[in-house]
N, C-alpha and C positions, 0 to 999 in steps of 0.2 A: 525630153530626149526621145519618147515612142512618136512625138510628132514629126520630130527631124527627120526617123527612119522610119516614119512610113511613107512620108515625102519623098524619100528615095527611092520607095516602090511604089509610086502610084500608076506608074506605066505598066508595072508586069500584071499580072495573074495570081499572083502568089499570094493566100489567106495570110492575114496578121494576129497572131494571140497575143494578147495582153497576159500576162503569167506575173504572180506577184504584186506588191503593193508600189503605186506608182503616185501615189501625192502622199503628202504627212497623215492627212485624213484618213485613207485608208490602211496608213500601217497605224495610226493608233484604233482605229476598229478591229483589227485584227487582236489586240492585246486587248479587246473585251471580250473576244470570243469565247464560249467556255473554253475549261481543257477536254485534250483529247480523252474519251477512255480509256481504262488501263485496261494491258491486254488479255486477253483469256487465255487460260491453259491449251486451250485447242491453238492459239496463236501463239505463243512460246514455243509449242514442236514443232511448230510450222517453220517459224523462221530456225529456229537451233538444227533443222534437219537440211534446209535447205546452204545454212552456212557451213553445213561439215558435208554438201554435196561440192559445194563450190570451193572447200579447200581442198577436199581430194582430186578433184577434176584439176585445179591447179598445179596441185605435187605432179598430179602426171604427166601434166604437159614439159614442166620443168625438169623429171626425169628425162623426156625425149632429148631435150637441147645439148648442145657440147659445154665440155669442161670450157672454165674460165679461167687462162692463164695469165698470171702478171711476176711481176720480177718486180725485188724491191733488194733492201741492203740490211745485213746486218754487220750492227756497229761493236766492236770488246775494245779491251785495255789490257794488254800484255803486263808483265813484272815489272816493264821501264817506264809504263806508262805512255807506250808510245798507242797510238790511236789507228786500229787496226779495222779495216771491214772488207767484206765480201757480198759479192752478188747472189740471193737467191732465189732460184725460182720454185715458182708457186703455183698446180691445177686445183681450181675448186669445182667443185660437182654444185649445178645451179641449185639445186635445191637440198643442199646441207646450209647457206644462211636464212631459205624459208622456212626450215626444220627448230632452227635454232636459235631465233628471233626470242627475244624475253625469257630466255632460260638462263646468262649469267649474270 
């Protein structure tokens, strides 16, 4: 496959990297590799501060954005049983479902 498409760039300019394991041989080398080492504490704050940099920077951008409205139906059943609904609409604030994401 990396032959096909370099074939198709052998006219331009443009450098080719090989990224990945691209025969069987080399992905079973790679599953001798050791393992990675495990991280260090100085590496733990590092990414844990960097990922509660990049959810806040997120929340705020999604406080910027407009409400999100949609309109749906709710459905009841009177005394007769007769089968009754209404139209209702609906503004959500974009980031009340990134707030609320794994919490019910």
């Amino acid at each position: 496959m990396f032959e096909f498409i370099k074939n198709l760039f052998v006219n331009t300019k443009c450098t080719l990297y090989v990224t990945g394991p691209n025969t069987l041989s080399e992905l079973l080398t790679q599953f001798d590799l050791p393992a990675p080492a495990p991280l260090t504490p100085e590496a733990i704050v590092k990414h844990y501060t960097i990922m509660e940099t990049m959810a806040s920077l997120e929340l705020s951008y999604l406080k910027e954005a407009p409400a999100l409205f949609f309109q749906g139906t709710q459905v009841w059943y009177d005394v007769d049983k007769n089968k009754n609904f209404d139209f209702v609409y609906c503004a959500v604030r974009p980031e009340v479902p990134y707030c609320c994401y794994g919490k019910n």
